[in-house]
C-alpha positions, -999 to +999 in steps of 0.1 A: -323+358-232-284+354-228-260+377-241-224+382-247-223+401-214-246+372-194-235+347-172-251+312-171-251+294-134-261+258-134-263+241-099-262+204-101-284+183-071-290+148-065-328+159-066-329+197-081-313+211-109-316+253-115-303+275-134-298+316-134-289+345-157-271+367-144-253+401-161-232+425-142-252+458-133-232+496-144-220+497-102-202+467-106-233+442-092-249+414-098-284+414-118-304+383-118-325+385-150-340+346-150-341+318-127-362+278-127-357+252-120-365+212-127-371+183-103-355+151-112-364+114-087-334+111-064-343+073-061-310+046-049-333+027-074-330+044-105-293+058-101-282+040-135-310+067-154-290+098-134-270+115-159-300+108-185-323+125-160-297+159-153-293+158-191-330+162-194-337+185-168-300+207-183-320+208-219-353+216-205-344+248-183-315+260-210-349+262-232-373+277-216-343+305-203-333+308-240-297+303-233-286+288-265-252+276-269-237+296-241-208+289-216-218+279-184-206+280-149-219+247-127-216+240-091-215+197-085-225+183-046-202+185-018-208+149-009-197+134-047-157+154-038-136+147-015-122+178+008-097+177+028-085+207+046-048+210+054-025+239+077+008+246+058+042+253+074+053+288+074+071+288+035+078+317+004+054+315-016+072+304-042+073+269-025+035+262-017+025+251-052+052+223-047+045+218-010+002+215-021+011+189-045+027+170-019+000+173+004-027+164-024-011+133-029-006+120+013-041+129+017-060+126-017-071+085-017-067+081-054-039+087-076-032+124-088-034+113-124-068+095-121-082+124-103-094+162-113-081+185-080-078+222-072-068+239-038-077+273-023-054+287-002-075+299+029-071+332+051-063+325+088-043+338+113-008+337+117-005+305+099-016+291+063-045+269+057-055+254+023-088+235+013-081+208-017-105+196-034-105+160-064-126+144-077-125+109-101-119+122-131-144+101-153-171+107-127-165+143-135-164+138-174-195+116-172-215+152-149-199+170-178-213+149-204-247+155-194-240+193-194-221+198-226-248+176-247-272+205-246-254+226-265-239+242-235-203+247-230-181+243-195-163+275-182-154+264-146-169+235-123-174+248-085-185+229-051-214+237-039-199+241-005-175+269-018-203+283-038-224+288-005-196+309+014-190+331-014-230+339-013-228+343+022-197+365+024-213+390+000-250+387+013-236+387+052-209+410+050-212+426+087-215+396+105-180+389+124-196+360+147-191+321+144-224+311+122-232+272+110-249+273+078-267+236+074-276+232+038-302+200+038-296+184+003-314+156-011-286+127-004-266+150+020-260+179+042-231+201+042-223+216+073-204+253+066-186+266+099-181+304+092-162+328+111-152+362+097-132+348+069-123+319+084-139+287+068-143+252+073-172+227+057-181+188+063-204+165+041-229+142+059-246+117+046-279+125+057-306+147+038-338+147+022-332+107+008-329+098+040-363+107+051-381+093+022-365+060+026-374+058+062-410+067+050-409+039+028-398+012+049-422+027+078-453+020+057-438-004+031-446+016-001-425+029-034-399+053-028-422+076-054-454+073-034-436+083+001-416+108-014-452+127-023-468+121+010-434+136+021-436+162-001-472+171+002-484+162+038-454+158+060-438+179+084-416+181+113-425+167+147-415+186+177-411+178+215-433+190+240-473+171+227-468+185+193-479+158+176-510+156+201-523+183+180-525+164+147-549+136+135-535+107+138-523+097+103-504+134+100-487+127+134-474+095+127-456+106+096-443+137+117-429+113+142-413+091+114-396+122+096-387+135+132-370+102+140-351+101+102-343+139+107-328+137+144-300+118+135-285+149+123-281+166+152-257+142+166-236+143+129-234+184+136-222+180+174-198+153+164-181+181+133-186+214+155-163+196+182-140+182+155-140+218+143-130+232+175-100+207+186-087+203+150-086+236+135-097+260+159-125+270+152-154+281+182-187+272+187-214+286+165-237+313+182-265+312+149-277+288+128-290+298+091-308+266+068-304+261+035-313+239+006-345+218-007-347+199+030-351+228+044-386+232+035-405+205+057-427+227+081-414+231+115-379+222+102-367+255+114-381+250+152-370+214+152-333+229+149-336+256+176-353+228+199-321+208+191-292+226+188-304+259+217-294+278+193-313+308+172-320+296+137-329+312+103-333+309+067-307+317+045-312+347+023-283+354-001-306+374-025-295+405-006-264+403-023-276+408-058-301+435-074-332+416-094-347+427-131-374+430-146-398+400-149-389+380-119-413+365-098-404+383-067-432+360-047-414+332-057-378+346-054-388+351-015-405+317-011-372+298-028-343+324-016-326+300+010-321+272-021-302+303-043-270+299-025-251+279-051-267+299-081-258+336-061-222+322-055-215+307-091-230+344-104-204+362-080-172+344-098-187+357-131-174+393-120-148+385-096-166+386-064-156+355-049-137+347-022-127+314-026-124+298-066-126+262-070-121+251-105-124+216-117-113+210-149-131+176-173-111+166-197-123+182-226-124+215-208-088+210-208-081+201-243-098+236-251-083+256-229-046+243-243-057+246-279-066+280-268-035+286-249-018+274-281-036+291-309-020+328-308+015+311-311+003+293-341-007+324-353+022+346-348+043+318-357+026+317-395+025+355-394+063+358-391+069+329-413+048+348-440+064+382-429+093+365-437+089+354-468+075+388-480+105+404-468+126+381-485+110+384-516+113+423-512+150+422-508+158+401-536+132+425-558+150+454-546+185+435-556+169+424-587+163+457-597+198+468-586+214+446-608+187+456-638+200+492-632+235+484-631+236+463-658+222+494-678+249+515-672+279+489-672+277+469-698+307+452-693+291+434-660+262+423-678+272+386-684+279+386-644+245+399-637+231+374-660+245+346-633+228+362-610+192+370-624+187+324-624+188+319-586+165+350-578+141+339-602+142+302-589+137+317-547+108+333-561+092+301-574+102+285-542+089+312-521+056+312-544+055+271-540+062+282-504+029+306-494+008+275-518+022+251-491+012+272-461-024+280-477-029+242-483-021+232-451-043+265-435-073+254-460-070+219-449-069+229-411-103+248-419-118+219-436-113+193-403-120+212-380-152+224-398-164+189-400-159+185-360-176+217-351-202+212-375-209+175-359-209+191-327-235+213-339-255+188-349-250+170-316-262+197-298-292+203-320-303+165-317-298+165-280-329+143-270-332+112-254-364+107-283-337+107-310-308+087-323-287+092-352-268+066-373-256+077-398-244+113-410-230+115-448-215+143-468-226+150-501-212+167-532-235+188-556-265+191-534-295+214-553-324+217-526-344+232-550-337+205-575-371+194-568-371+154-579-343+158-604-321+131-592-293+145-605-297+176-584-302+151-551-262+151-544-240+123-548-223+108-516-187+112-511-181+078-494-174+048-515-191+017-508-156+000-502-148+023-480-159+005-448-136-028-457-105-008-474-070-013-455-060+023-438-040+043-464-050+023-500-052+043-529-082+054-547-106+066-517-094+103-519-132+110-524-155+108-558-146+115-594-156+153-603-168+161-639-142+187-654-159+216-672-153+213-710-138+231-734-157+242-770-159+215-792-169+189-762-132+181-749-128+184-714-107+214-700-075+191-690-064+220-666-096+208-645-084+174-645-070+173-605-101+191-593-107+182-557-143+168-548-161+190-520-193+185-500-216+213-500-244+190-478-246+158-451-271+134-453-285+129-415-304+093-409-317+079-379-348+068-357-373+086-336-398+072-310-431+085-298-426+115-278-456+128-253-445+169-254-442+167-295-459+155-323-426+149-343-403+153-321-376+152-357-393+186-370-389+203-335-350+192-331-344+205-370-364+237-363-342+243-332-309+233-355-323+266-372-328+290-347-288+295-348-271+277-377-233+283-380-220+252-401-255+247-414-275+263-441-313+270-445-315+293-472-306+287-513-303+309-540-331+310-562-327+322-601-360+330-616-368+333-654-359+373-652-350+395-623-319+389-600-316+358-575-329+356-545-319+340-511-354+319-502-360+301-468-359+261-474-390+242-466-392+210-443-400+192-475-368+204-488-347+190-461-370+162-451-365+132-472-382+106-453-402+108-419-423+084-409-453+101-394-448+073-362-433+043-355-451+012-366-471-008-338-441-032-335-416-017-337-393+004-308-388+038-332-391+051-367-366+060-391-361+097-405-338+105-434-322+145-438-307+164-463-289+197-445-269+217-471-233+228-449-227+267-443-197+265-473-183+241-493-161+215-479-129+195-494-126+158-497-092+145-493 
């Protein structure tokens, strides 16, 4: 379903994970052309199983939205960053990256070089303001982790905070008044203070947890079993004999979620008045709700009973147009939890108004190697430009001196000196351009060998599989049938695991030259270098309850879009031309066990994937 021209937005909760596809409309909009989401248990008890859990939930909805290995755009939780927001003397603007530094490091509590930060300078009047925003930078690695082992790739990491205004300054654009935007998460609430353009937002550390918990402890049961009653029977108590109205079982869980949820009230008068003395901000006059804690019955009353103030639901969908095949019954039920997926969709075509970008570590490492590659590239262009026109002038002066020594033969023994050391730059220009291909083909051949193991990664991404081994081998026939000596031969030798860094003799396996009539081997062919033209994949599988063979589904998915990986071989019948023919899962399927035995944990599985080209061994 995604596209070169698609944008992926991934929104990150402690309890809900969604996804949307966006693509930009012809009048410069935003079309949302598939949306779901997964539900994952926000238990304090199983916290250690959390990044197992998003990864799950990540792989599921990237499958069923048919994203493939596209770049994504994710929003994390307000409450796992810390945001500080900070007003700037009056300074050129030349100064303020310096002067935000500074700043980051008085008021970040970590140091700069353990932490991933951004900052946003912020319009206000008559004076500068700036949000910043770090988090721990292995905290963010280990999110990113879970996102990337998909087979999806990171293009920018956004608060969902920052993703909320920008949905609300493009789906609100008329209103001018001071408006509190309370988005109820699962472990917190963030508090957005919104006037005009003015901005300022809060975490609290209440939300939908919160009220589960108390459910548990109220009637002394599983955090799973109260988060269903929650879920499926509860609802908001209010003032006034509501509950009076209720059987008495319904009303006592009203009164316990009313009890968890009023605690609230007093976090939100607490931040509007540090709003209002600290950065000037005024009271709000309207209330919108947001997020998955939103959705208790009543919620919305409780709020205006609480706060005197008018409340609604959030509806950012206004700001975008919707395609084809959308459930638009749904869409309107679930609008108010699109904020972060709207926002993240707005920065795809430069609709934002405030850009947040936290870079992981390996996001980094790409975006230098990027940054890096087109000098690399012209670098080896001019060196090569160089050379050819080098060797042009000294053809052109070697034909001068040809010419001349024609007509005078008086200067031929001078032109004779001269003929040696243009002849020998030409061998060294030649030994040259052989240098600079080696080291080119050798550049191919590693990184081929980390891109195809990411590949592979991706493709195996299941918590039902483990790999433990992955082996290259040379002359691979996968339609060798049981002729062993078409089965490939490995390229590792067995002392390879014990020999000392840098001995001799492993520079790969011994290659059979091609001989010459009469049975004598070709002695030109004698310092052929080995390749691998496949990799032999083993590891273990256990039972799965959504597959059969959960193997055969991961390799059928490594198929859909092979790019260091091939599927096909060339078949030479007794007459006629060769043919490309599809491989069968017997051809690349060496060992399975059908399931794993009754005691043990998993079975084993044993691959033979030919590579996409064949591969050097150094």
């Amino acid at each position: 379903m995604a596209d070169n021209q698609s944008s992926i937005a991934l929104n990150i909760g402690s309890q809900r994970v969604s996804m949307a596809v966006f693509e930009p409309s012809k009048s410069g909009g935003l079309v949302l052309k598939a949306y779901d989401s997964e539900t994952i248990l926000a238990d304090p008890a199983t916290e250690a199983s959390r990044p197992a859990q998003i990864g799950y939930a990540i792989g599921q909805l990237a499958q069923r939205l048919k994203t493939g290995r596209s770049k994504v755009r994710y929003a994390i939780s307000g409450q796992s960053v810390f945001t500080r927001f900070v007003k700037l003397p009056p300074l050129d603007d030349d100064n303020v990256e310096q002067l935000v530094t500074f700043e980051a490091q008085q008021h970040v509590p970590f140091p700069l070089d353990e932490v991933v930060w951004d900052y946003e300078i912020l319009e206000s009047a008559g004076e500068k303001e700036v949000v910043i925003v770090a988090i721990k930078g292995e905290a963010l690695d280990e999110l990113n982790e879970s996102v990337t082992s998909t087979g999806l790739a990171t293009t920018e990491v956004d608060i969902a905070p920052m993703a909320l205004y920008n949905a609300f300054r493009a789906a609100y654009p008329g209103v001018s008044e001071p408006v509190l935007l309370i988005d109820i998460g699962a472990k917190a609430t963030d508090l957005l203070y919104i006037e005009g353009k003015r901005f300022f937002t809060r975490s609290v550390n209440r939300g939908g947890v919160s009220i589960t918990s108390a459910i548990a402890k109220e009637y002394g049961i599983p955090f799973g079993e109260a988060e269903g009653h929650k879920t499926q029977t509860g609802l908001v108590a209010l003032g006034g004999g509501h509950t009076e109205q209720l059987d008495e079982t319904t009303a006592a869980l009203a009164s316990t979620i009313r009890n968890a949820l009023g605690q609230l009230p007093a976090e939100i008068s607490r931040t509007t008045n540090y709003d209002r003395s600290q950065h000037g901000g005024n009271a709000p006059k309207r209330i919108i709700l947001a997020g998955g804690g939103a959705n208790l019955p009543y919620t919305k009353e409780f709020f205006e009973e609480k706060l005197h103030l008018p409340v609604e639901y959030f509806n950012p969908v206004g700001a975008i147009s919707v395609g084809k095949g959308i459930d638009t019954d749904k869409l309107g039920r679930e609008a108010h939890l699109m904020g972060e997926l709207i926002g993240l969709g707005l920065r795809g075509i430069g609709k934002s108004a405030i850009n947040i970008d936290l870079v992981p570590t390996k996001v980094q490492a790409t975006r230098t190697a990027d940054k890096q590659k087109p000098f690399f590239i012209a670098a080896a262009a001019l060196f090569l430009a160089g050379l050819a026109l080098w060797g042009v002038m000294n053809t052109l002066a070697a034909g001068k001196a040809r010419t001349e020594a024609h007509s005078m033969a008086e200067q031929q023994a001078n032109l004779e000196s001269i003929d040696g050391p243009i002849k020998a730059q030409f061998k060294k220009q030649a030994q040259l351009v052989t240098l600079a291909s080696q080291y080119t083909q050798a550049e191919d051949d590693r990184t081929f060998w980390l891109d195809a193991m990411q590949e592979l990664k991706a493709g195996f991404a299941s918590d039902a599989v483990w790999i433990i081994d992955m082996e290259p081998l040379h002359a691979f026939d996968p339609l060798g049938g049981d002729d062993k000596t078409k089965s490939g031969k490995s390229v590792v030798k067995s002392e390879f695991p014990s020999a000392q860094y840098g001995a001799p003799g492993l520079t790969g396996i011994k290659v059979d030259a091609p001989l010459l009539k009469g049975g004598k081997p070709d002695p030109k062919a004698a310092n052929l270098v080995p390749t691998a033209n496949a990799v032999r994949v083993r590891g273990f599988w256990r039972a799965n309850p959504r597959s059969s063979n959960v193997v055969l589904d991961l390799l059928k998915r490594l198929q859909e879009k092979p790019e260091h990986f091939k599927f096909t071989a060339l078949s030479t019948p007794e007459k006629g031309k060769p043919v490309e023919v599809e491989l069968t899962v017997d051809q690349l399927v060496k060992q399975l066990d059908s399931a794993p035995a009754e005691e043990d944990f998993a079975a084993s599985f044993e691959l033979i994937i030919p590579l996409s080209r064949a591969v050097a061994i150094q």
